[in-house]
Structures are given as C-alpha cells and as structure tokens.
Backbone as JSON, one array per atom type, in Angstrom:
{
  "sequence": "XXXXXXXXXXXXXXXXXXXXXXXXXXXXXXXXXXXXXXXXXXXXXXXXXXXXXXXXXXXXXXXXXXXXXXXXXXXXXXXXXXXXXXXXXXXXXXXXXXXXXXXXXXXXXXXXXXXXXXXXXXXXXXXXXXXXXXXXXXXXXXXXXXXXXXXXXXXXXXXXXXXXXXXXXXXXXXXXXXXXXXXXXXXXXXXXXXXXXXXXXXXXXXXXXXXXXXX",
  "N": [[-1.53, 92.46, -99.5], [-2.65, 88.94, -99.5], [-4.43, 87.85, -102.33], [-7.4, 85.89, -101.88], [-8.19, 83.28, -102.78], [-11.08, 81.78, -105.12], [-11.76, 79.14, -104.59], [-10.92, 78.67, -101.91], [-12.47, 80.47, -100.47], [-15.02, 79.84, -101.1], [-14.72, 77.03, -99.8], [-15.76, 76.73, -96.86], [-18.47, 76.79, -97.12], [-18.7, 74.51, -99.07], [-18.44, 72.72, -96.96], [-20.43, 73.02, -94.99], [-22.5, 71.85, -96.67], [-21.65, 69.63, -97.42], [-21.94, 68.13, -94.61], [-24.16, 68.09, -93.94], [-25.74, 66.81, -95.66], [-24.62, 64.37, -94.87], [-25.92, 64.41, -92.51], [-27.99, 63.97, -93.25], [-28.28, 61.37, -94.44], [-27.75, 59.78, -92.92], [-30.02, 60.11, -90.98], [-31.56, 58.69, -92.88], [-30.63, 55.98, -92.58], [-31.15, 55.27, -90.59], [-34.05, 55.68, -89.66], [-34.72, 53.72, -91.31], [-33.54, 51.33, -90.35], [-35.03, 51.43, -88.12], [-37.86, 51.1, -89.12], [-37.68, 48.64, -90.56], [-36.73, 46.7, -87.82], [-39.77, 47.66, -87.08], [-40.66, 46.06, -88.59], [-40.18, 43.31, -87.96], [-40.15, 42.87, -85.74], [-43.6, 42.84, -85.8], [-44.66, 40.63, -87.46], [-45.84, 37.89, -87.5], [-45.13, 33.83, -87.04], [-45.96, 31.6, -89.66], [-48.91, 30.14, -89.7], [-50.18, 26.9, -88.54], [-51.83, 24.24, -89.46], [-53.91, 22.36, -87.68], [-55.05, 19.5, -85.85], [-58.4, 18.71, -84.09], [-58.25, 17.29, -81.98], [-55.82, 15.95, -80.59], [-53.8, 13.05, -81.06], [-53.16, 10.43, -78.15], [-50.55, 9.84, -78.19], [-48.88, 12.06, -79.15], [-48.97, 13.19, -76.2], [-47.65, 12.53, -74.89], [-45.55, 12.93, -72.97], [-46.67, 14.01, -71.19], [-47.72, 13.84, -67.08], [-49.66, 11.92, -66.82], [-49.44, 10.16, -68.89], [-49.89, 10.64, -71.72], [-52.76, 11.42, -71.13], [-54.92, 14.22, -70.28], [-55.45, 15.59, -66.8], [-57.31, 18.18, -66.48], [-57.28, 20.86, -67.49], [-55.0, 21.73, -69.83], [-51.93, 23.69, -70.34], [-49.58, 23.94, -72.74], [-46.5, 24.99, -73.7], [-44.11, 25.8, -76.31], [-40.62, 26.2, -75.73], [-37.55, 28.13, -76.7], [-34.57, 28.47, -75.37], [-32.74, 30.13, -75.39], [-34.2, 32.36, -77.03], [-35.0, 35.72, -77.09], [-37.48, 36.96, -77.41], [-39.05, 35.21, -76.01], [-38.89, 35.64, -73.54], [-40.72, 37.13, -72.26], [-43.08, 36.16, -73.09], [-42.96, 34.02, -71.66], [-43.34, 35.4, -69.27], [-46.01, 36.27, -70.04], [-47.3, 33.91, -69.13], [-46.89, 33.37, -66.46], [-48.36, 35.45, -65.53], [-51.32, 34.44, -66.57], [-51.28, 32.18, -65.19], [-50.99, 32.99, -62.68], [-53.53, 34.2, -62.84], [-55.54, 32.09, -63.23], [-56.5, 31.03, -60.85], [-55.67, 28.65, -59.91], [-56.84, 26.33, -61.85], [-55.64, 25.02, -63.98], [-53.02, 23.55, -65.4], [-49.57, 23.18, -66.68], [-47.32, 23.51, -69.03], [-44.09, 23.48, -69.98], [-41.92, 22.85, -72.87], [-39.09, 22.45, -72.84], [-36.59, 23.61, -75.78], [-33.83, 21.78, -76.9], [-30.93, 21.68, -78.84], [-29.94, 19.03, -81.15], [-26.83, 17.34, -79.47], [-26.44, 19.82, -78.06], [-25.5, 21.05, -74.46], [-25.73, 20.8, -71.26], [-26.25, 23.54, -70.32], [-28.06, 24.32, -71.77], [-30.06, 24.15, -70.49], [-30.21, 25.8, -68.27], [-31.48, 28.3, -68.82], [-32.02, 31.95, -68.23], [-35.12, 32.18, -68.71], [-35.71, 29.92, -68.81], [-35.34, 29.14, -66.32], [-37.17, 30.98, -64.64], [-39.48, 29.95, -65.63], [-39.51, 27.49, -64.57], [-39.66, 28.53, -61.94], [-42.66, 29.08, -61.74], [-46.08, 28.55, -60.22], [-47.92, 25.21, -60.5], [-46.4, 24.32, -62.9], [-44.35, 22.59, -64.76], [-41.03, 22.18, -67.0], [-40.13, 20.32, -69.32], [-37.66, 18.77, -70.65], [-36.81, 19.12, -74.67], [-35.68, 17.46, -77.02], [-34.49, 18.33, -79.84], [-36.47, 19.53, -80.8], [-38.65, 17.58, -80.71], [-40.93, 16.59, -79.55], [-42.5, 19.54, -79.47], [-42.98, 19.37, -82.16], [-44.41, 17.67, -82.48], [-46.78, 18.85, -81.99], [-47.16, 20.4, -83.76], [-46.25, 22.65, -83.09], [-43.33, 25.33, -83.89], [-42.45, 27.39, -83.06], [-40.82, 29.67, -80.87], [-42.52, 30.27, -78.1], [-45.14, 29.39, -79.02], [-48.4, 28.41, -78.03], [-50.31, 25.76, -76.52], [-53.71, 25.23, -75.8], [-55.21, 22.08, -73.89], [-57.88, 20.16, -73.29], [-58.99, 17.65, -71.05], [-59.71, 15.22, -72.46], [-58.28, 15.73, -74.73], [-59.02, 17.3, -76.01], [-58.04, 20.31, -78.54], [-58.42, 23.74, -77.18], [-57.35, 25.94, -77.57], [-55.23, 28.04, -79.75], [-52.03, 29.23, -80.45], [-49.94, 32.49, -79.84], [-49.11, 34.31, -77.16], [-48.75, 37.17, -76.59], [-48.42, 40.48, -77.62], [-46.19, 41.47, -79.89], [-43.37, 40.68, -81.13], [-41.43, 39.88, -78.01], [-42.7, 42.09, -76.44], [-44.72, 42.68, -73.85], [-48.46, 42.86, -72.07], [-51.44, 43.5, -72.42], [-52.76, 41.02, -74.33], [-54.65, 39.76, -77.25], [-54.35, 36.48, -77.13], [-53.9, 35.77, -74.92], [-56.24, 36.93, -73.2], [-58.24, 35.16, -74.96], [-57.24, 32.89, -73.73], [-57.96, 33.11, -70.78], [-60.59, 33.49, -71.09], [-61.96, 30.72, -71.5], [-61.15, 29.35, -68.89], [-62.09, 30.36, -67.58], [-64.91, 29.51, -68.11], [-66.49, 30.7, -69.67], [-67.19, 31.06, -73.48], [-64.56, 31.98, -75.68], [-64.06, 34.63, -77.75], [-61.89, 33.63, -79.67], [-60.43, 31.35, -81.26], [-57.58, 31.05, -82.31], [-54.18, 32.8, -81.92], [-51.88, 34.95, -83.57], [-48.13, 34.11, -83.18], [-45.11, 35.18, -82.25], [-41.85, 34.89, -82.36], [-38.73, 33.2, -81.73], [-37.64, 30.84, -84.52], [-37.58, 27.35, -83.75], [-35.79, 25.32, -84.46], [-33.41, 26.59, -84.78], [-30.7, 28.5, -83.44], [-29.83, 30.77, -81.65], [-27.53, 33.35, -81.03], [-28.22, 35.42, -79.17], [-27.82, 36.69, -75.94], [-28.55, 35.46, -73.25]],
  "CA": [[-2.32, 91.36, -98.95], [-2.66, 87.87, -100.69], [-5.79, 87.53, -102.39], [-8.23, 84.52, -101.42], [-8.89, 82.26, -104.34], [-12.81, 81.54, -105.18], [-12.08, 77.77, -104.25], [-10.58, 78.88, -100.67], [-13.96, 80.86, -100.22], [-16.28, 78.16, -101.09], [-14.57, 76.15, -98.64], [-16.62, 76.45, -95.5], [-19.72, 76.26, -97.76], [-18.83, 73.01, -99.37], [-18.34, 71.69, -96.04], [-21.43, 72.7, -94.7], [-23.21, 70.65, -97.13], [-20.95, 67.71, -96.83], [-22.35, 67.79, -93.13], [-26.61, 68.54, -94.12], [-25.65, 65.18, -96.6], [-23.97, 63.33, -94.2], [-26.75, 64.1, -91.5], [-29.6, 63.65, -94.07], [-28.1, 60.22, -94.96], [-27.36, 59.09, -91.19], [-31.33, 59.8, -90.33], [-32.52, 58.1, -93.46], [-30.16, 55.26, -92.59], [-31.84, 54.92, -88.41], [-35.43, 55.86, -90.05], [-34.64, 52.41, -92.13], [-33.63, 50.39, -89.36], [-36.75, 51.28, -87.08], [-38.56, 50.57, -90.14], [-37.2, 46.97, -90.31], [-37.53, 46.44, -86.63], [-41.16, 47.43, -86.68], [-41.73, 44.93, -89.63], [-39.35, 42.01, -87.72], [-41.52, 42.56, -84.22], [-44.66, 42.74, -85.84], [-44.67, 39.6, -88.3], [-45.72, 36.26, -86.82], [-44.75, 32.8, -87.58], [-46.69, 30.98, -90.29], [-50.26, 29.26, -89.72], [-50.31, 25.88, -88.62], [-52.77, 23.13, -89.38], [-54.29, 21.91, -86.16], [-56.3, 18.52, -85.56], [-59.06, 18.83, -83.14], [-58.31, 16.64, -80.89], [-54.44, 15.43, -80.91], [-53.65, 11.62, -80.12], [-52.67, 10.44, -76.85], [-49.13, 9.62, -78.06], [-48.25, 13.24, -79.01], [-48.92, 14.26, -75.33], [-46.92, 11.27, -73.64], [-44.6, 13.75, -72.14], [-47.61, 14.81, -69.91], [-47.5, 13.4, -66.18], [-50.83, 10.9, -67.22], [-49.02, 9.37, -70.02], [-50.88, 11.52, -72.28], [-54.45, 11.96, -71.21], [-55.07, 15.22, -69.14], [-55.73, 15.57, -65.68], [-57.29, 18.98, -66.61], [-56.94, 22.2, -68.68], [-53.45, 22.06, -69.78], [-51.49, 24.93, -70.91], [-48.24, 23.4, -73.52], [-46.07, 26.44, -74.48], [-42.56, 25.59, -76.6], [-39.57, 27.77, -75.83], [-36.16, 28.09, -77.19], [-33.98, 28.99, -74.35], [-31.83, 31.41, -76.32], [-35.21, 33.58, -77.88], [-35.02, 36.68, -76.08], [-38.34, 37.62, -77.41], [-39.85, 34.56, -75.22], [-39.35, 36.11, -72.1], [-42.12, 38.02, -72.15], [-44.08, 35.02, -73.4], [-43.05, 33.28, -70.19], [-44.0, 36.59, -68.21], [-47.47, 36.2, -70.07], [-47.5, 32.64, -69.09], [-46.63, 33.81, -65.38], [-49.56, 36.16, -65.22], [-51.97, 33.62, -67.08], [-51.19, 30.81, -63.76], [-51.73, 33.6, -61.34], [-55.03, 34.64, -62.85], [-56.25, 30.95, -63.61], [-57.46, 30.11, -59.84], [-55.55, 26.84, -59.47], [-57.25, 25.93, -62.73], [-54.29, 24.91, -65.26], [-51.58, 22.81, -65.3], [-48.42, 24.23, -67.73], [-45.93, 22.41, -69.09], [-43.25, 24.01, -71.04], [-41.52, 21.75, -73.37], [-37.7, 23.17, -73.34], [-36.0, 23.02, -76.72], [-32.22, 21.61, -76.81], [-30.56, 21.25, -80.11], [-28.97, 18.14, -80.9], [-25.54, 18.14, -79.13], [-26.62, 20.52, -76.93], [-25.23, 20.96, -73.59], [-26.8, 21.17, -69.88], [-26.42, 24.76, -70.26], [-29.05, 25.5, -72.54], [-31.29, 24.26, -69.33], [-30.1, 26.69, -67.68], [-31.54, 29.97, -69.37], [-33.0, 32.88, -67.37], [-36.19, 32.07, -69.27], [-36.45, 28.88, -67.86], [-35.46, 29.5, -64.81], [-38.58, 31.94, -64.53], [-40.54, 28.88, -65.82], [-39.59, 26.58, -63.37], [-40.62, 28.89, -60.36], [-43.93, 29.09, -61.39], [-47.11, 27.3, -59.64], [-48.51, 24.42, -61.73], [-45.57, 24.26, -63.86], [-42.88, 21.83, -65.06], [-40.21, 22.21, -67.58], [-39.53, 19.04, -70.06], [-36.34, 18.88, -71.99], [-37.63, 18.34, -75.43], [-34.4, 17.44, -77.83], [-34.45, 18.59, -81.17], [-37.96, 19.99, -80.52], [-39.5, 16.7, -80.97], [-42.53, 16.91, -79.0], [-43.08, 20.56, -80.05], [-43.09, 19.51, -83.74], [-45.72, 16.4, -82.45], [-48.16, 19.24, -81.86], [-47.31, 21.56, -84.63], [-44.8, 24.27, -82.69], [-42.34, 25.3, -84.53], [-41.75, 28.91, -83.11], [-41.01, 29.71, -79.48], [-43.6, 30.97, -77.5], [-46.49, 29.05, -79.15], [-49.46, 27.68, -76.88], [-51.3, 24.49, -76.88], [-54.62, 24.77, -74.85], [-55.78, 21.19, -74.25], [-59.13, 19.76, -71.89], [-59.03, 16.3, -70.23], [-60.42, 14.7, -73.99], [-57.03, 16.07, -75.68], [-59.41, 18.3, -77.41], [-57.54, 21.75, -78.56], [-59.71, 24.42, -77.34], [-56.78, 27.19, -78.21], [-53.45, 27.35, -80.23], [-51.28, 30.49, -80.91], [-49.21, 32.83, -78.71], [-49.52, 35.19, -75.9], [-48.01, 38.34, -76.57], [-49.06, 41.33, -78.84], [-45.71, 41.36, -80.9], [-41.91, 39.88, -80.46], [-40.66, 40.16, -76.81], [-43.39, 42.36, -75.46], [-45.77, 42.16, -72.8], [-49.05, 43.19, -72.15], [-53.21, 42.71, -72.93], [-53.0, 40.57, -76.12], [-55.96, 38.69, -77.61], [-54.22, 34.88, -77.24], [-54.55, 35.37, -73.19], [-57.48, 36.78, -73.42], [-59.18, 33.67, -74.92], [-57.56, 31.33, -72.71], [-58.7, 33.17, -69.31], [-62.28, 33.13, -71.16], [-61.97, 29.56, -71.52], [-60.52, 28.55, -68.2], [-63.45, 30.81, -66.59], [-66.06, 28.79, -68.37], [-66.96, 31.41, -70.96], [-67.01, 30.83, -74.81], [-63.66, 32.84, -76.11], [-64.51, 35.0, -79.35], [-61.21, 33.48, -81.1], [-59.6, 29.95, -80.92], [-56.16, 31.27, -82.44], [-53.23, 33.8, -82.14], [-50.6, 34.89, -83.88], [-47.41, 33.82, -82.37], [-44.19, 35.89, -82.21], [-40.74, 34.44, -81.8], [-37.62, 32.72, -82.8], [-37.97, 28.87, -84.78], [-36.78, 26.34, -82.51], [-35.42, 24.81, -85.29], [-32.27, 27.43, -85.08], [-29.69, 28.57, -82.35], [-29.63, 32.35, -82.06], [-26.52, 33.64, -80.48], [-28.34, 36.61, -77.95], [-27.43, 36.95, -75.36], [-30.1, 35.12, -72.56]],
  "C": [[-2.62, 90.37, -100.07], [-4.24, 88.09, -101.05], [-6.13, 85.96, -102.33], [-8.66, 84.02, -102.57], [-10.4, 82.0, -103.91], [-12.9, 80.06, -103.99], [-11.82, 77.96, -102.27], [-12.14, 79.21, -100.02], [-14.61, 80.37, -99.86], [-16.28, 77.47, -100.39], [-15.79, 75.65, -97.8], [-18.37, 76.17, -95.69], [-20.29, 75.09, -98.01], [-18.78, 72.35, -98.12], [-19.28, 71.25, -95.38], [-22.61, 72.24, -95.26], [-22.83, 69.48, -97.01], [-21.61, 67.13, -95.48], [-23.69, 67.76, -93.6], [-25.88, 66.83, -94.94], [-25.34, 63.82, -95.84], [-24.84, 63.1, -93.05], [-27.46, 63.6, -91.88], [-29.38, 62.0, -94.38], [-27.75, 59.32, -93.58], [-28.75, 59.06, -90.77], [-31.87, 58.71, -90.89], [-31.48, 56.37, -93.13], [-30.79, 54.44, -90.81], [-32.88, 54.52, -88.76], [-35.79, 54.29, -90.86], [-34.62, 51.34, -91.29], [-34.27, 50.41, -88.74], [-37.42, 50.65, -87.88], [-38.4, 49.03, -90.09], [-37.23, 46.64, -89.2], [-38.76, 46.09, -86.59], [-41.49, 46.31, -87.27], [-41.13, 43.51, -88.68], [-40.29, 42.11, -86.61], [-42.99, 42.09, -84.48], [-45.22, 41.67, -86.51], [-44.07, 38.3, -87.61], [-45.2, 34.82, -87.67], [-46.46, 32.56, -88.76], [-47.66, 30.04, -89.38], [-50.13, 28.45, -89.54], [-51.62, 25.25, -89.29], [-53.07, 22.16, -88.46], [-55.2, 20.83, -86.25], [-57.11, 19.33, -84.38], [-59.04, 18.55, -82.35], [-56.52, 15.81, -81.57], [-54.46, 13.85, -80.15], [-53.08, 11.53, -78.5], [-51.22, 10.17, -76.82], [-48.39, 10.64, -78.22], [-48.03, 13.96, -77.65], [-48.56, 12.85, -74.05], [-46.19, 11.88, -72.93], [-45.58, 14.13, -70.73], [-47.86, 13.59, -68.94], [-48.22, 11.94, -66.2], [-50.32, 10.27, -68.23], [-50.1, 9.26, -71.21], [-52.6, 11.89, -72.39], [-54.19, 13.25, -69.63], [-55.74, 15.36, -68.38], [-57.08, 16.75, -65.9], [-56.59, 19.9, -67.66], [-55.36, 22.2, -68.53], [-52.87, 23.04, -71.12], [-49.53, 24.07, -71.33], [-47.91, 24.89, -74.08], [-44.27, 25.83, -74.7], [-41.63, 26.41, -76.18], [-38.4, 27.34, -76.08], [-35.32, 28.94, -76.2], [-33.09, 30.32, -74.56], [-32.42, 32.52, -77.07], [-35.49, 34.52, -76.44], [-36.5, 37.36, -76.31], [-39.61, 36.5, -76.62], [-39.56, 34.87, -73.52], [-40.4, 36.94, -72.03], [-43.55, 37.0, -72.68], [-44.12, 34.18, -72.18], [-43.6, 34.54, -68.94], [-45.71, 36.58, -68.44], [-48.09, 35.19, -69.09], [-47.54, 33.05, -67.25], [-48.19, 34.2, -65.03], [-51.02, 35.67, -65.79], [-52.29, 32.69, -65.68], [-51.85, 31.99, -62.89], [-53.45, 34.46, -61.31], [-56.27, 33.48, -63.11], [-57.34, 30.18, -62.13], [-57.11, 28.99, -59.72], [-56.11, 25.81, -60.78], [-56.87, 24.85, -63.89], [-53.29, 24.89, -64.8], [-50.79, 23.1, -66.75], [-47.36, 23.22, -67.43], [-45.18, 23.16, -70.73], [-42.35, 22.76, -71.53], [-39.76, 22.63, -74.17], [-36.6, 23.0, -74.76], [-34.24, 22.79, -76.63], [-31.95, 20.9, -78.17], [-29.56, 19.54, -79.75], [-27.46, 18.23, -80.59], [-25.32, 18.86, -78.4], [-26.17, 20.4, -75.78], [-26.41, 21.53, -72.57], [-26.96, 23.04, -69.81], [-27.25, 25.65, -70.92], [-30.29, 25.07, -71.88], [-31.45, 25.02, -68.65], [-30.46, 28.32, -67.6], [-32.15, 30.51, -68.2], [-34.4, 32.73, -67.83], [-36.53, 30.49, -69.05], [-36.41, 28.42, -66.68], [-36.41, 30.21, -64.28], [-39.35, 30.99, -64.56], [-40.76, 28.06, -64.92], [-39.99, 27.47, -62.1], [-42.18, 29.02, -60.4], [-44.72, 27.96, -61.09], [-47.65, 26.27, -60.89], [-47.58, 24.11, -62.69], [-44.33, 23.55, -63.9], [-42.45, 22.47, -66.46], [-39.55, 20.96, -68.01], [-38.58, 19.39, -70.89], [-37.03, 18.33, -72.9], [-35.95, 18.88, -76.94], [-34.6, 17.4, -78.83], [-35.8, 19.03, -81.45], [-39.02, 19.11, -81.35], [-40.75, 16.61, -81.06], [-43.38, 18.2, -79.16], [-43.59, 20.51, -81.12], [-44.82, 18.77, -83.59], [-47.03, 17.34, -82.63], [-48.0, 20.92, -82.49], [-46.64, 23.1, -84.52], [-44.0, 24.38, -82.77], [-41.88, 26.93, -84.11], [-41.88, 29.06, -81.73], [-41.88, 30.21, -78.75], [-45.07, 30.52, -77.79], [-46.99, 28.44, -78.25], [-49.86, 26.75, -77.39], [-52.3, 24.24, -75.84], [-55.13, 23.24, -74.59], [-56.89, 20.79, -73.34], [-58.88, 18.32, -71.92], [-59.34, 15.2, -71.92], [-58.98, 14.84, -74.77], [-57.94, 16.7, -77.0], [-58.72, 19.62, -77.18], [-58.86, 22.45, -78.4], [-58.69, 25.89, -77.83], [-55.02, 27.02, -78.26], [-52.91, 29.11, -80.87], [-50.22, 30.77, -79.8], [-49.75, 33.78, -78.13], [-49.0, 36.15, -75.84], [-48.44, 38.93, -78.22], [-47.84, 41.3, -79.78], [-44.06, 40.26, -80.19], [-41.38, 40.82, -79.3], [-41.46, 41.48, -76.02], [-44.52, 42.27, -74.83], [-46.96, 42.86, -72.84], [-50.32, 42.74, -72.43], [-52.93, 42.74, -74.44], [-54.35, 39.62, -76.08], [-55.68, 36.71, -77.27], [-54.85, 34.98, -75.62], [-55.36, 35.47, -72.6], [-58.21, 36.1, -73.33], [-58.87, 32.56, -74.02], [-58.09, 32.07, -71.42], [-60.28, 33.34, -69.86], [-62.93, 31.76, -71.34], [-61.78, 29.22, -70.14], [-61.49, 29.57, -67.22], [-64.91, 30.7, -67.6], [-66.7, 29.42, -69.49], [-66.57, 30.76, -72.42], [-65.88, 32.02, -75.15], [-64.03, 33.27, -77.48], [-63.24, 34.69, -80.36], [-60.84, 31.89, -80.54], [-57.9, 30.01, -81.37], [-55.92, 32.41, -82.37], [-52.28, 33.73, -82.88], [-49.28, 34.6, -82.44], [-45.86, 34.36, -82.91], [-42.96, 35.38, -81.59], [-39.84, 33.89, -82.09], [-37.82, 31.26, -83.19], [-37.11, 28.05, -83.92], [-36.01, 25.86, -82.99], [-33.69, 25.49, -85.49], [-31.53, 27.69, -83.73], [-29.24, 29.96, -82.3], [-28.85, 32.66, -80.8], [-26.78, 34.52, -79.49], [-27.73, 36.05, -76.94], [-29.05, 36.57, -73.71], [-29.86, 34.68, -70.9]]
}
C-alpha cells in the first residue's frame, strides 16, 4: 500500500480553513455594507439659512402671484430620488389629516435638457392625485434654490404673510415612512397649536444631480 504524504493529509484541513477565512471575510464584508447604509440613510442634508419671511418674488410660482391664499405646504422633489417617495407618502398623509386646511405645491425638478419624461415619475404621479395639490415644473431647480432647497424632499411651511412658520423634511431617515418630528410640527401648526420645533432634518438626493435608480 502507497503511503499518504503529510501534505496529502493536511489537505482537507487546509481547506477547511480556506472556507472559516473565506466565510469570516464574506460576513465582515455584508457587516460593512449595512454599516454604510445605516450611515447613508441616517445623515441629512446640510442646514440651511432661512429668512423669516421670504419675498413675494421667490413664491411667484404660487397661484396668487406670490402672496398666499393660506397655509401653504412647498416640498422640492427630484423625480428620480427613490428615497422621496415616502416623502410624498408623508406629504399624502399630512393633506388627509390637515382638514381642508393646506394648499401643497410641489415644485418638480427637471435638469437642464431634460425631457417630458422626467414629469412623468411614479413619484409625481402620486403627487398629482392628491387633494389640494399641484405639481410645478421647476427647471434646473430654480425656484427650489429661491427658497433654499437643495435636497429632495425638503418642506417650506408658509402663512398668508409669506412668513416661514416650518422648514425641513418629513420623514425619519432616507426613503422611510412613518411618525417623524417634521410632520408632527406642521399638523401642530395647521391645528392652531404652537409646534415644539420649527425645523427638520431632511433626507434625500440633491436636486442638483441625476441619479440613475430606477423610479
């Protein structure tokens, strides 16, 4: 009978470490990418700097040729940020808890060059069915910039005066739903109460860009 060399032996040994190494380095490689997820969902846009009261030429887009009828609800969106559907689902459940209260006007972003097809998203198609609510093409996110929104999903509370009474977003992190503090303050505003914040963070993609998802 042949004898079995040491290295033959060892074989099935060395292999089953090659595999423990190759698993151990496949978890810590998942365990990394959740990791980065959590930090990419949970990290809002940068802070604006907000007047108190915005001119009447930043909010010429609005039906009054910028003085408000009423409590109006401005929210930017980038038709292609998949983490603003759920900002328009807030926005949804915001109208149907307002009482007829608030008028909403989304201000649709289209890059320069842009085609009719980036009117067309499922995320503003949602927008346009709701009550109280139009949908302005806003090209090169002009009129978003006028009033300081530079990331999809931000809000712009305003009252009849074009005083801001609340500016952030409506959703606890990127792309999900649920009781966050921005919607909060506006249904404590728009039911006459004093709201304990005037801003949110706001979660979402810069308008400023063209992100390839899938929408």
């Amino acid at each position: 009978m042949a004898d079995i060399s040491s290295d033959e032996a060892d074989r099935p040994g060395r292999l089953g470490v090659g595999f423990l190494a190759a698993l151990s380095g496949w978890f810590v490689a998942v365990a990394t990418a959740f990791a980065a997820l959590a930090v990419y969902s949970n990290t809002p846009a940068p802070r604006a700097e907000l007047p108190a009261v915005f001119p009447a030429e930043r909010l010429a887009f609005l039906d009054d040729g910028g003085r408000c009828a009423r409590l109006q609800l401005i929210m930017a969106v980038h038709p292609r940020c998949p983490c603003t559907r759920a900002s328009v689902g807030e926005l949804e459940r915001l109208v149907a808890r307002s009482a007829g209260r608030l008028d909403c006007t989304v201000l649709a972003y289209r890059p320069p060059g842009g085609d009719a097809a980036w009117d067309d998203s499922f995320t503003l198609r949602s927008a346009r069915a709701l009550p109280h609510t139009r949908v302005v093409p806003d090209p090169g996110a002009l009129m978003a910039r006028g009033l300081s929104m530079r990331t999809s999903g931000a809000v712009r509370l305003v009252d009849e005066r074009n005083q801001l009474l609340f500016a952030g977003g409506v959703t606890v992190s990127r792309g999900h739903h649920g009781d966050n503090l921005g919607s909060d303050a506006i249904l404590s505003i728009l039911r006459g109460g004093q709201a304990d914040r005037t801003r949110s963070a706001v979660f979402g993609c810069p308008l400023a860009t063209s992100p390839h998802e899938p929408y």
